[in-house]
N, CA, C and O of each residue as an XYZ file, in Angstrom:
792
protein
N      -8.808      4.321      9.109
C      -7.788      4.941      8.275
C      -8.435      5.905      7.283
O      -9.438      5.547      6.667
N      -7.952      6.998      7.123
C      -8.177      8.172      6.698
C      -7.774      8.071      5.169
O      -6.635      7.651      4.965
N      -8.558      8.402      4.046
C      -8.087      8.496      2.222
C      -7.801     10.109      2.153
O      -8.801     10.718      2.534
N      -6.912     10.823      1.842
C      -6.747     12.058      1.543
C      -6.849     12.121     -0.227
O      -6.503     11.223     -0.995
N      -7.321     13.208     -0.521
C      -7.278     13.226     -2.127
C      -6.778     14.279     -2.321
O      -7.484     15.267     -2.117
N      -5.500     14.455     -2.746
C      -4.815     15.639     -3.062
C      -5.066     16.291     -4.399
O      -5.139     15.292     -5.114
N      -5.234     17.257     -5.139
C      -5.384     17.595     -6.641
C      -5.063     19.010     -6.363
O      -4.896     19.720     -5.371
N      -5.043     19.145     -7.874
C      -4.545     20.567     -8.231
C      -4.555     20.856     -9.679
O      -4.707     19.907    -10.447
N      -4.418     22.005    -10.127
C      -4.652     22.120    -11.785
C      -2.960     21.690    -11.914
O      -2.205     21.328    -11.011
N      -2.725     21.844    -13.125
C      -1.419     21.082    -13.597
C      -0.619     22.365    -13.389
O      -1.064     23.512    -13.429
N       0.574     21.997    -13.173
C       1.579     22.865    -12.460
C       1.407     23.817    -11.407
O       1.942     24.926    -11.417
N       0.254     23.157    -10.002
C       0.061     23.620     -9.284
C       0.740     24.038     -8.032
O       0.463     24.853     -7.152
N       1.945     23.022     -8.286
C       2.591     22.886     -6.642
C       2.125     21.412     -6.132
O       2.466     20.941     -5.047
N       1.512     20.927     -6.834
C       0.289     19.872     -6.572
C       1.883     18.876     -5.679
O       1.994     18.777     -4.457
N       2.850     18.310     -6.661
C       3.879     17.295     -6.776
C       4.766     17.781     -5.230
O       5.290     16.950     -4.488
N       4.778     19.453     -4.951
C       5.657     19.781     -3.999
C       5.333     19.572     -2.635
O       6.031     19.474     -1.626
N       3.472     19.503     -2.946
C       2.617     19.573     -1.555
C       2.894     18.133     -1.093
O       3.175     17.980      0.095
N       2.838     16.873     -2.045
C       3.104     15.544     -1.704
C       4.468     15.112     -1.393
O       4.739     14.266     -0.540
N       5.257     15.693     -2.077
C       6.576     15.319     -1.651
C       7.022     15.785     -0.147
O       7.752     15.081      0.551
N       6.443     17.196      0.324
C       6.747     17.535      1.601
C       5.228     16.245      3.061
O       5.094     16.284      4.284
N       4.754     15.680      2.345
C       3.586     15.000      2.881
C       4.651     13.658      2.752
O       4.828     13.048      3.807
N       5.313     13.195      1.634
C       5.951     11.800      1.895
C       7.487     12.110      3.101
O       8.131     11.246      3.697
N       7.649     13.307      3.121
C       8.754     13.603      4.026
C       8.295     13.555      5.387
O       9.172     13.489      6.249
N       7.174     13.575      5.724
C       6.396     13.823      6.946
C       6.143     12.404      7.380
O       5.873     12.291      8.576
N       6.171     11.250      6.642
C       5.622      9.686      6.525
C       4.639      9.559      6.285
O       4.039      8.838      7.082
N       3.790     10.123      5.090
C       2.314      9.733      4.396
C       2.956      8.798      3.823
O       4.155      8.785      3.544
N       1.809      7.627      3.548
C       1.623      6.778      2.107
C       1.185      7.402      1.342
O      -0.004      7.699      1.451
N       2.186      8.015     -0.100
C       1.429      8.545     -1.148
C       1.051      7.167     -1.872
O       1.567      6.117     -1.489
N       0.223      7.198     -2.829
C      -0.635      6.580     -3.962
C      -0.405      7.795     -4.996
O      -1.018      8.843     -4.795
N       0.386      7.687     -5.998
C       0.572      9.242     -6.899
C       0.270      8.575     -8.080
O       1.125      7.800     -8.509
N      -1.154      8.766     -8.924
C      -1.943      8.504     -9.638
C      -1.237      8.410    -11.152
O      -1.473      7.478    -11.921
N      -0.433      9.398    -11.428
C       0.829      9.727    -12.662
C       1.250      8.569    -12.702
O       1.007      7.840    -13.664
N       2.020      8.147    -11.574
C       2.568      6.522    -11.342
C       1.981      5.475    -11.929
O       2.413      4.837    -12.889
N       1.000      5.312    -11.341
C      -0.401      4.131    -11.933
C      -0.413      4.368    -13.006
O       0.050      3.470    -13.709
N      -0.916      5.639    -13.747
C      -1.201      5.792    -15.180
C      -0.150      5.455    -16.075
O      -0.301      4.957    -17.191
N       1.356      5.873    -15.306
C       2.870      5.217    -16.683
C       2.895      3.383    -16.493
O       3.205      2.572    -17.366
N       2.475      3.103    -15.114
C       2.067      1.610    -14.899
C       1.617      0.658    -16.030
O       2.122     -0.271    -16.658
N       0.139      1.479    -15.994
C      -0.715      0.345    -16.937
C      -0.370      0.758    -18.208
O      -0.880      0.016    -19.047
N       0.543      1.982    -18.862
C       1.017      2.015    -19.914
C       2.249      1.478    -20.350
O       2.859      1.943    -21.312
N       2.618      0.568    -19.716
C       4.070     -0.187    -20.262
C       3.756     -1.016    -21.135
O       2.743     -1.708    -21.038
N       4.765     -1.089    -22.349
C       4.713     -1.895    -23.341
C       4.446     -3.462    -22.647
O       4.802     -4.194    -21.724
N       3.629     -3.387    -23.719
C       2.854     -4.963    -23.662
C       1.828     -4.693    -22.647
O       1.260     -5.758    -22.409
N       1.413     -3.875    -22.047
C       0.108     -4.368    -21.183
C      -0.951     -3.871    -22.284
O      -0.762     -3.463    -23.430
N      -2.270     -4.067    -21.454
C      -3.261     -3.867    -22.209
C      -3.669     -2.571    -22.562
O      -4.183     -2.383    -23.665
N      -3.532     -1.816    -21.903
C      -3.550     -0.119    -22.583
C      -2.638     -0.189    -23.258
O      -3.173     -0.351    -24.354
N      -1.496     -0.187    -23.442
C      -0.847     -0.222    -24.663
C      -0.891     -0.269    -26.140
O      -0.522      0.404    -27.103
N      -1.709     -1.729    -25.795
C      -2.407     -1.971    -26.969
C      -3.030     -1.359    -27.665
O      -2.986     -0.882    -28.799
N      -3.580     -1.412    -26.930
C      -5.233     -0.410    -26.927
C      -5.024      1.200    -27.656
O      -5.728      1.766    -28.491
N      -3.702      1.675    -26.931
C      -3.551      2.768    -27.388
C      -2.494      2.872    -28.737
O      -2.599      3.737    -29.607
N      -1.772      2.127    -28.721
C      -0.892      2.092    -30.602
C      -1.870      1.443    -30.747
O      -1.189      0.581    -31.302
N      -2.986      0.969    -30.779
C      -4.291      0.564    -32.171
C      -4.970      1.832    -32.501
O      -5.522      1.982    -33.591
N      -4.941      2.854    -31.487
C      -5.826      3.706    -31.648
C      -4.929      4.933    -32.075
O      -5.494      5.653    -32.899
N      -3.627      5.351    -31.698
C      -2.959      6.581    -32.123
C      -1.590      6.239    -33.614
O      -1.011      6.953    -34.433
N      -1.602      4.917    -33.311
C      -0.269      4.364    -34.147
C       1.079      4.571    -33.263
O       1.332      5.028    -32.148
N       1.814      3.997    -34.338
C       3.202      3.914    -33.798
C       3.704      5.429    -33.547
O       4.631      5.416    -32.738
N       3.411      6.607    -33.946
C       3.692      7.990    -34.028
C       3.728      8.374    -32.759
O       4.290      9.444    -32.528
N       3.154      7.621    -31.651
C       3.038      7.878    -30.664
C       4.383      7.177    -29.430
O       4.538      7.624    -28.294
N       4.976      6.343    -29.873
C       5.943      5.857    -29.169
C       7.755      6.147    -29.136
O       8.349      6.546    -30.138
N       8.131      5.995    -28.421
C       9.381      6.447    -28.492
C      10.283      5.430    -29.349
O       9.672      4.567    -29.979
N      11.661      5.456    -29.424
C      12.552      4.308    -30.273
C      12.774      3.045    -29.641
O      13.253      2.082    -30.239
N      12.398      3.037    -28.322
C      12.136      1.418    -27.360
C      11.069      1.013    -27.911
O      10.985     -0.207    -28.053
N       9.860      1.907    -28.423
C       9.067      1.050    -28.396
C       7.828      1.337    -27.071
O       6.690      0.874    -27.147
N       8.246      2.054    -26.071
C       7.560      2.591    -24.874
C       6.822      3.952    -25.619
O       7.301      4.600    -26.549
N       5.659      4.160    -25.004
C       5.111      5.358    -25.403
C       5.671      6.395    -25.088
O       6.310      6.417    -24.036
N       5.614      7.184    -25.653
C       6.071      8.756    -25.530
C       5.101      9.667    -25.006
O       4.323     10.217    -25.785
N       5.042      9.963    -23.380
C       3.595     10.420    -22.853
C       3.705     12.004    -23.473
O       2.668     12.616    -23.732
N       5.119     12.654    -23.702
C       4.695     13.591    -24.209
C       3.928     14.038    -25.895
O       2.923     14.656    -26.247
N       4.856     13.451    -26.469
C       3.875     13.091    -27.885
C       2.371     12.869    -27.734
O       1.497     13.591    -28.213
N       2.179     11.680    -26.943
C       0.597     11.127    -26.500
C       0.006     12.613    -25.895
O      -1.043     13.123    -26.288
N       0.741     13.091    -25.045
C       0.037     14.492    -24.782
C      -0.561     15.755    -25.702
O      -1.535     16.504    -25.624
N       0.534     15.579    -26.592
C       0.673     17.223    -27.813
C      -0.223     16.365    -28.310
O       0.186     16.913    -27.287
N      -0.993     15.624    -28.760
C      -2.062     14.696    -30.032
C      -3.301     14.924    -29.188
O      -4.397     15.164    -29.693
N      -3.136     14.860    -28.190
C      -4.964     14.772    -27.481
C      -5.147     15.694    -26.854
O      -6.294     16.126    -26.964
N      -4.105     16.575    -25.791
C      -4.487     17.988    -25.629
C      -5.244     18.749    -26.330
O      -6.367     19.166    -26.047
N      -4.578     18.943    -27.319
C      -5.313     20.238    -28.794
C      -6.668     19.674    -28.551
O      -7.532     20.489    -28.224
N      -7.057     18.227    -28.668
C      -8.385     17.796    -29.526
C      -8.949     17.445    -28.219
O      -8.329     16.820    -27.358
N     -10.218     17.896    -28.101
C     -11.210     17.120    -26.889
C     -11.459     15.802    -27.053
O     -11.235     14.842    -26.314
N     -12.046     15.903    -28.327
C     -12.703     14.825    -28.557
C     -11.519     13.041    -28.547
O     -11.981     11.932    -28.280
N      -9.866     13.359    -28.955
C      -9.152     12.597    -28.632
C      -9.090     12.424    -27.419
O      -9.338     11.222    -27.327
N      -8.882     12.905    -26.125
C      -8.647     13.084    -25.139
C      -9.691     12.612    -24.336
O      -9.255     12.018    -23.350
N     -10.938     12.661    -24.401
C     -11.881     11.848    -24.142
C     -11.930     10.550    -24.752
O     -12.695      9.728    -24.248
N     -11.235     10.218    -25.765
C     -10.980      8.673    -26.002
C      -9.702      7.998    -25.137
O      -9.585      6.912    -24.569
N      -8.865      9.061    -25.289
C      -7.763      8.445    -23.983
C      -8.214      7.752    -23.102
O      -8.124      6.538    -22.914
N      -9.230      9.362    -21.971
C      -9.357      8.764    -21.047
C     -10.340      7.406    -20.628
O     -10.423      6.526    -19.772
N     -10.813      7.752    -21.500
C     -11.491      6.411    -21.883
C     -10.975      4.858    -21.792
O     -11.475      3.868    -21.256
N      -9.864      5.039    -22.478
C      -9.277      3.553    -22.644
C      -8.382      3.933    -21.481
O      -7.446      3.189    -21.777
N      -7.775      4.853    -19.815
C      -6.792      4.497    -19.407
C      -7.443      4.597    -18.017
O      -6.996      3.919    -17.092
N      -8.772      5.650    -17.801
C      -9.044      6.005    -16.455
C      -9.704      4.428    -16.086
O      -9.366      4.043    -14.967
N     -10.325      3.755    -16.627
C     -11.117      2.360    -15.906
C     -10.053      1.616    -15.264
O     -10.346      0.960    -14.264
N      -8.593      1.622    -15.787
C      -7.409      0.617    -15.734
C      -7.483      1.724    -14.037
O      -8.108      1.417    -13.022
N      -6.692      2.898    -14.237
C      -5.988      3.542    -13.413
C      -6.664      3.055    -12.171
O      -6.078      2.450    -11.273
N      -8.487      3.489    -12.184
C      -9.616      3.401    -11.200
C      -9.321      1.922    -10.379
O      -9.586      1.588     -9.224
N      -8.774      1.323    -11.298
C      -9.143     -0.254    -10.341
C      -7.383     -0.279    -10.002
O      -7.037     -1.037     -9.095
N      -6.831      0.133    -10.363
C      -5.541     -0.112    -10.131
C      -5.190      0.489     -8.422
O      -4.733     -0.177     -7.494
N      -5.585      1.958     -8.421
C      -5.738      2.690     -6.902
C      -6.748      2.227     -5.824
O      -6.394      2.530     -4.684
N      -7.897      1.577     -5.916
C      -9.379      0.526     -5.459
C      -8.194     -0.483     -4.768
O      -8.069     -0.696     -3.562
N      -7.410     -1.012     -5.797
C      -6.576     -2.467     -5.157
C      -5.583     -1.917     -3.786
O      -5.602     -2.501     -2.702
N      -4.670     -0.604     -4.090
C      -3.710     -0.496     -3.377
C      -4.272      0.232     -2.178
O      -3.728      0.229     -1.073
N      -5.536      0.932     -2.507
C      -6.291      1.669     -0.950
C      -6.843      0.079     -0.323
O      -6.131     -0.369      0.575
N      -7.885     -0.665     -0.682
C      -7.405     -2.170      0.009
C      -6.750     -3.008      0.544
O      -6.914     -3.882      1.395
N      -5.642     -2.466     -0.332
C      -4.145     -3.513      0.370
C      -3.680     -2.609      1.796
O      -3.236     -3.007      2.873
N      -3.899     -1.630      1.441
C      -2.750     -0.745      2.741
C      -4.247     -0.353      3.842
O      -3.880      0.121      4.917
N      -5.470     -0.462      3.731
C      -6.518     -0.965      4.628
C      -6.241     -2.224      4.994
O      -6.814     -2.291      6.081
N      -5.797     -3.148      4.828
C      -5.814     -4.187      5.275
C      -4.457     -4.774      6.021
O      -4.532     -5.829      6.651
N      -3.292     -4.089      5.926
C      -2.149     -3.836      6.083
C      -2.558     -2.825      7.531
O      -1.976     -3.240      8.533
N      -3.217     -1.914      7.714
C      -3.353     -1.395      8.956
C      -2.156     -0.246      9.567
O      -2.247      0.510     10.533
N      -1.049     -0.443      8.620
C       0.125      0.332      9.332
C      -0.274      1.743      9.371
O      -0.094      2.519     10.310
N      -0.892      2.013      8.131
C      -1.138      3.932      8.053
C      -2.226      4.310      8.643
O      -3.244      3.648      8.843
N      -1.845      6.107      9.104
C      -2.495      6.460      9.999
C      -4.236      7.197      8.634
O      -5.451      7.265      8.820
N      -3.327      7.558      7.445
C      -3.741      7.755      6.601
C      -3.464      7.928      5.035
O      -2.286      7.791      5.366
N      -3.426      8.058      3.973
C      -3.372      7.629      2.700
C      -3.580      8.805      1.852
O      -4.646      9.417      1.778
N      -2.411      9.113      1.158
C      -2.978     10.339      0.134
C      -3.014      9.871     -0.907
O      -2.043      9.194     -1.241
N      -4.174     10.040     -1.874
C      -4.115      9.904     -3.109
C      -3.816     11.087     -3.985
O      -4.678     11.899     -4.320
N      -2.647     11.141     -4.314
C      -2.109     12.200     -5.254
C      -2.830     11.980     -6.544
O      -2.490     10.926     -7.081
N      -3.929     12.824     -7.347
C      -4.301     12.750     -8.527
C      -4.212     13.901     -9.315
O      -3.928     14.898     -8.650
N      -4.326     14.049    -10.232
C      -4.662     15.637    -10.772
C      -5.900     15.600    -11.049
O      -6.653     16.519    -10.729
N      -6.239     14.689    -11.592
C      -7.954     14.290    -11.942
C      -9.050     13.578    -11.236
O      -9.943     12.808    -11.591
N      -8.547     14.277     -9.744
C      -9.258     13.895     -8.492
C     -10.631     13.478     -9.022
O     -11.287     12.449     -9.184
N     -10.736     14.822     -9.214
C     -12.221     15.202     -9.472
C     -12.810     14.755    -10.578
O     -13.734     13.963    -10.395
N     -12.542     15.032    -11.662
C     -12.798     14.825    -13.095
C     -12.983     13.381    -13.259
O     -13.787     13.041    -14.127
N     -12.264     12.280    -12.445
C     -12.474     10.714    -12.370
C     -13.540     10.543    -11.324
O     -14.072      9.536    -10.857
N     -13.648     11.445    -11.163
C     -14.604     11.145     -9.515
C     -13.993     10.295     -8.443
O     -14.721      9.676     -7.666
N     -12.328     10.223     -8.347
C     -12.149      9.745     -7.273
C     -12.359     10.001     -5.765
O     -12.160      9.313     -4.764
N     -12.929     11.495     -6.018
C     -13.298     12.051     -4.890
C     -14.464     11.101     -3.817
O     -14.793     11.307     -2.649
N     -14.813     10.193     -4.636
C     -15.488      9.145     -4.058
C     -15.031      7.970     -3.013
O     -15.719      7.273     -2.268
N     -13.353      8.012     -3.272
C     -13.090      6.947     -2.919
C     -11.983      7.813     -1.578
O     -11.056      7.239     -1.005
N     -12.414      9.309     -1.324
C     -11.633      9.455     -0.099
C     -12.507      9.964      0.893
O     -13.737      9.929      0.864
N     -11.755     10.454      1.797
C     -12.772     11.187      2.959
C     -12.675     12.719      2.971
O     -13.629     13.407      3.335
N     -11.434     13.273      2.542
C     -11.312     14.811      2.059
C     -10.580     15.109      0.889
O      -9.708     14.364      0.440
N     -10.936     16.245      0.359
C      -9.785     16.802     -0.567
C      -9.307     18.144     -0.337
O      -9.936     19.130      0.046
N      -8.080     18.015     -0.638
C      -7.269     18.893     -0.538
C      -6.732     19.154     -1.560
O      -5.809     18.573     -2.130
N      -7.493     20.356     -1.925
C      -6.775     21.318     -3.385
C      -5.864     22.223     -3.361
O      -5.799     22.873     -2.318
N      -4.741     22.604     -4.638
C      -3.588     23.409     -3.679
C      -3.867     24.429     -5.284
O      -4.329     24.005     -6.343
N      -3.591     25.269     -5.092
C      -4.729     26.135     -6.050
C      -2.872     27.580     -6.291
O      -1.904     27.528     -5.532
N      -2.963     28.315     -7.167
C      -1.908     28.921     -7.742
C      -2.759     30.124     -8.697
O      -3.936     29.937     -9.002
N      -2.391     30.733     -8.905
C      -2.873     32.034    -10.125
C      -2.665     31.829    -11.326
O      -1.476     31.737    -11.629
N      -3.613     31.693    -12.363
C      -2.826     31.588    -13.555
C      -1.958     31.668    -14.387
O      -1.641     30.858    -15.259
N      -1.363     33.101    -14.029
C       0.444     33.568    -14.750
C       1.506     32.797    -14.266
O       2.569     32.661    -14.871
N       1.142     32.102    -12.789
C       2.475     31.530    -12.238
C       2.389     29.946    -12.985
O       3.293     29.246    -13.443
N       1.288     29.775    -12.917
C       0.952     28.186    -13.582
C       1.472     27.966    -15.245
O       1.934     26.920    -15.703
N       1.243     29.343    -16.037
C       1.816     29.069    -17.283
C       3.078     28.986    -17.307
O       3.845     28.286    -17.968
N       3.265     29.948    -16.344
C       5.155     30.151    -16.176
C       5.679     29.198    -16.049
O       6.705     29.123    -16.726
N       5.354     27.985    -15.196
C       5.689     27.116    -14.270
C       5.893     25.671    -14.731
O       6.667     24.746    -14.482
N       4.514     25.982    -15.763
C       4.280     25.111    -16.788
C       5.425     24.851    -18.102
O       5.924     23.815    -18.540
N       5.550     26.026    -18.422
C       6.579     26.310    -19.715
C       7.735     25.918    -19.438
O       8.392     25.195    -20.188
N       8.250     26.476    -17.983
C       9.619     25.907    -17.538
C       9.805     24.483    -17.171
O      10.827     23.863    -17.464
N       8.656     23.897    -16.432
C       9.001     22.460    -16.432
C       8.478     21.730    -17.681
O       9.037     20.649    -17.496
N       8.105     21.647    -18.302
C       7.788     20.938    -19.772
C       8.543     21.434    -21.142
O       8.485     20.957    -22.276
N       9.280     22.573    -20.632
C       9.812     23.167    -21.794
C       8.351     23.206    -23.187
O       8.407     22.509    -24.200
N       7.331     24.049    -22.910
C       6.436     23.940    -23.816
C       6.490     25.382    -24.039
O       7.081     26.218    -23.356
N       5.693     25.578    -25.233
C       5.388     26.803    -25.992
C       4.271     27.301    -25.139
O       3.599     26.587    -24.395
N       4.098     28.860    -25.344
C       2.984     29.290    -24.305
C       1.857     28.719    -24.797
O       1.136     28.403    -23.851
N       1.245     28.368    -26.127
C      -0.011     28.086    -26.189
C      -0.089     26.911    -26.156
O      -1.227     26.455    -26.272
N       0.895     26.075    -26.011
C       0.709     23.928    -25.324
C       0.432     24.738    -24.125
O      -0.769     25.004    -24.092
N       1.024     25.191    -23.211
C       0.877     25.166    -22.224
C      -0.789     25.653    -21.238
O      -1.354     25.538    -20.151
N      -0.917     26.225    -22.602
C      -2.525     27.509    -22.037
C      -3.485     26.087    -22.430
O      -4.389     25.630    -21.729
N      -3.002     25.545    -23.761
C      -4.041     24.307    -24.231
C      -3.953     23.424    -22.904
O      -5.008     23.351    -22.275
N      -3.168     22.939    -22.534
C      -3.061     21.753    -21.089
C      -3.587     22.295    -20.029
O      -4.031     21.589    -19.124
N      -3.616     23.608    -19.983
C      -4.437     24.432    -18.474
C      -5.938     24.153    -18.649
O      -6.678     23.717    -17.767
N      -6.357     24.530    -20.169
C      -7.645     24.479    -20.341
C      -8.329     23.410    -20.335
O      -9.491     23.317    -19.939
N      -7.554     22.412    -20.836
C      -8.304     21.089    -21.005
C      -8.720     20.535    -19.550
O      -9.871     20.108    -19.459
N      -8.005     20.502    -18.544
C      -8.418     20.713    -17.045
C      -9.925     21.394    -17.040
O     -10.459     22.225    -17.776
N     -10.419     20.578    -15.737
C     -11.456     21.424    -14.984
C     -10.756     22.891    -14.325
O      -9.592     22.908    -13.924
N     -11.532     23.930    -14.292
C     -11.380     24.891    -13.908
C     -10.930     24.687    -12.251
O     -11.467     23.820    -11.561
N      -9.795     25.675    -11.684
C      -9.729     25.450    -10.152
C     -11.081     26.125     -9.783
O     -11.693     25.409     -8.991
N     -11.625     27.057    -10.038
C     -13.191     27.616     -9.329
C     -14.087     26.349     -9.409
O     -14.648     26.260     -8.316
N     -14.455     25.367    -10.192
C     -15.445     24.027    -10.237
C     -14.476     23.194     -9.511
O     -15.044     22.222     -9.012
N     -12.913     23.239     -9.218
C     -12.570     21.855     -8.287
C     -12.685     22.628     -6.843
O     -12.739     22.006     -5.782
N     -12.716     23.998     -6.926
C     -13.085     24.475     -5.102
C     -14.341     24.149     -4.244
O     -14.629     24.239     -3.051
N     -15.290     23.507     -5.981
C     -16.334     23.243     -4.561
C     -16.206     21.787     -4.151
O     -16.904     21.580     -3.158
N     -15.637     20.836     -4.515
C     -15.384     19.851     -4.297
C     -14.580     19.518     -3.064
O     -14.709     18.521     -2.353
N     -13.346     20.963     -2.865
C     -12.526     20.811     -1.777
C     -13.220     21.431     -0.581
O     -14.082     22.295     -0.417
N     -12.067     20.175      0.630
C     -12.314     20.296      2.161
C     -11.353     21.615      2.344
O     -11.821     22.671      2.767
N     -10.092     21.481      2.021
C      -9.225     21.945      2.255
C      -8.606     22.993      1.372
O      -8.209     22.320      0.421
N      -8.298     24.217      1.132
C      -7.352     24.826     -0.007
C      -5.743     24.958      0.714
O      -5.589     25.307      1.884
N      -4.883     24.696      0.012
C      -3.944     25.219     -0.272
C      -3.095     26.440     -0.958
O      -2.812     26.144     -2.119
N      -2.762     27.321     -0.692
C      -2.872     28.598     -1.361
C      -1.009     28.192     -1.750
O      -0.123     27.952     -0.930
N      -0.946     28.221     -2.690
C       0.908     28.002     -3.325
C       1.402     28.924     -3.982
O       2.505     28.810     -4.517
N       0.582     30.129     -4.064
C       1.340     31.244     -4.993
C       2.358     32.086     -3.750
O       2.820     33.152     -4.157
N       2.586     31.849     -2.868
C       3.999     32.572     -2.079
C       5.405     30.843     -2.261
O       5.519     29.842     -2.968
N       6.148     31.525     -1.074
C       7.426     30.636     -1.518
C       7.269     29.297     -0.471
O       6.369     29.214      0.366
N       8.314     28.279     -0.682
C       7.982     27.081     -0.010
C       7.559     26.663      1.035
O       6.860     25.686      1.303
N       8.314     27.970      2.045
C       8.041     27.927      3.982
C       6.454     28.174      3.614
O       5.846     27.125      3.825
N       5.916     28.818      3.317
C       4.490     28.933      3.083
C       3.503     28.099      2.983
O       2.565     28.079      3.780
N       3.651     27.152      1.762
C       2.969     26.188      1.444
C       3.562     24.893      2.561
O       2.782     24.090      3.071
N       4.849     24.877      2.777
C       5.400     23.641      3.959
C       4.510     24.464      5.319
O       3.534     23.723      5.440
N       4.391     25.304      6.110
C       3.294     25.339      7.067
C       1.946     25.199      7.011
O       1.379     24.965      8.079
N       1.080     25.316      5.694
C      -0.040     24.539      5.521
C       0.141     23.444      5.618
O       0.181     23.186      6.821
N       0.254     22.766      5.161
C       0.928     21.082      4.597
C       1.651     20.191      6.295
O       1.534     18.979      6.476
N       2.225     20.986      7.141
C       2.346     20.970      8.075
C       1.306     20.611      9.448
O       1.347     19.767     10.343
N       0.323     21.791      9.068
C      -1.021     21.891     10.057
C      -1.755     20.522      9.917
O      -1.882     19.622     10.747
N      -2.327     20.646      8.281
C      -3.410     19.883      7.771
C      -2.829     17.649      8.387
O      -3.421     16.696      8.892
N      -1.362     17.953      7.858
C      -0.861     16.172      8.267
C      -0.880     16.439      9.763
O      -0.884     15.385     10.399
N      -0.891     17.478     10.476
C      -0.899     17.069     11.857
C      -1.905     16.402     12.615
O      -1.800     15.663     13.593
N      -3.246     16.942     11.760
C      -4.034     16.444     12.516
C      -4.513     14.515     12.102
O      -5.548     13.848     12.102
N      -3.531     14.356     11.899
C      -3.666     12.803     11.682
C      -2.187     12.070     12.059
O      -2.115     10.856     11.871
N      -1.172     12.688     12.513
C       0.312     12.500     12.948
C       0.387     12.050     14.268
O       1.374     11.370     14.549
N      -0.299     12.240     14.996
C      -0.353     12.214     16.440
C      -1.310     10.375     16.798
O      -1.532     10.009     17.952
């Protein structure tokens, strides 16, 4: 059984390439998932994280507010490297368990791990290819602003804090090119699951 590692800079197309991959019958693993997972009130990141940001950070349930948690550690490196700190070890063993379980389960032909921080976690370790889906910068801010409703410079701050797509290309097997319209990116996405569909 085959690990795919999907990534992309943030508002890449990254979410559209997997969703047309779960329409096809991949097992996604979508890493975002895991990460709101181990952040539910009362688990141990939780904790961990209202000890470390305060209550300023949570919504009126009481659940964190990932966007708040975002606007506080974006701006600052040095926060943001404490994040990941307290959430990537959780996430790491959390995706380790479910690529195990569905190896051992046998049904799939192969396994995508949807991450954005393929690379940057080094999960690139734990697949057999990656597949990066890569966009131009003007469309990504654009893209960005409209789905987050953010100001242009949150949005340029969240691009930057990312690894560069030129340092995640050498990492990739595969590119994805997403700056044309959907039929486009759905016939890549098409080719690449075929050769494991059959």
């Amino acid at each position: 059984m085959e690990v795919i590692g999907l990534t992309g800079g943030i508002a890449s197309g990254k979410s559209t390439v997997s969703g047309i991959l779960r329409d096809l019958g991949a097992f996604i693993i979508d890493a975002d998932i895991v990460s709101r997972e181990i952040m539910l009130k009362g688990s141990k990141v939780y904790n961990k994280l209202v000890s470390k940001y305060g209550k300023e950070i949570l919504k009126e349930n009481g659940e964190i507010d990932r966007k708040k948690l975002g606007n506080l550690v974006f701006a600052d490196n040095k926060k943001l490297k404490e994040l990941n700190a307290i959430t990537h070890p959780e996430i790491i063993k959390r995706i380790k368990d479910i690529i195990e379980r569905e190896r051992k389960n046998g049904k799939e032909k192969a396994i995508i791990l949807d991450a954005a921080l393929l690379i940057e976690m080094k999960l690139f370790n734990m697949v057999d290819e990656v597949w990066l889906v890569v966009v131009d910068r003007k469309t990504q801010i654009r893209r960005l602003m409209e789905r987050d409703k953010l100001k242009y410079i949150d949005a340029l701050n969240r691009i930057k804090s990312q690894m560069s797509i030129e340092d995640k290309m050498k990492y990739a097997d595969f590119i994805i090119n997403n700056c044309k319209d959907f039929n486009a990116i759905k016939k890549q996405v098409d080719l690449l699951w075929g050769r494991f569909a059959n």
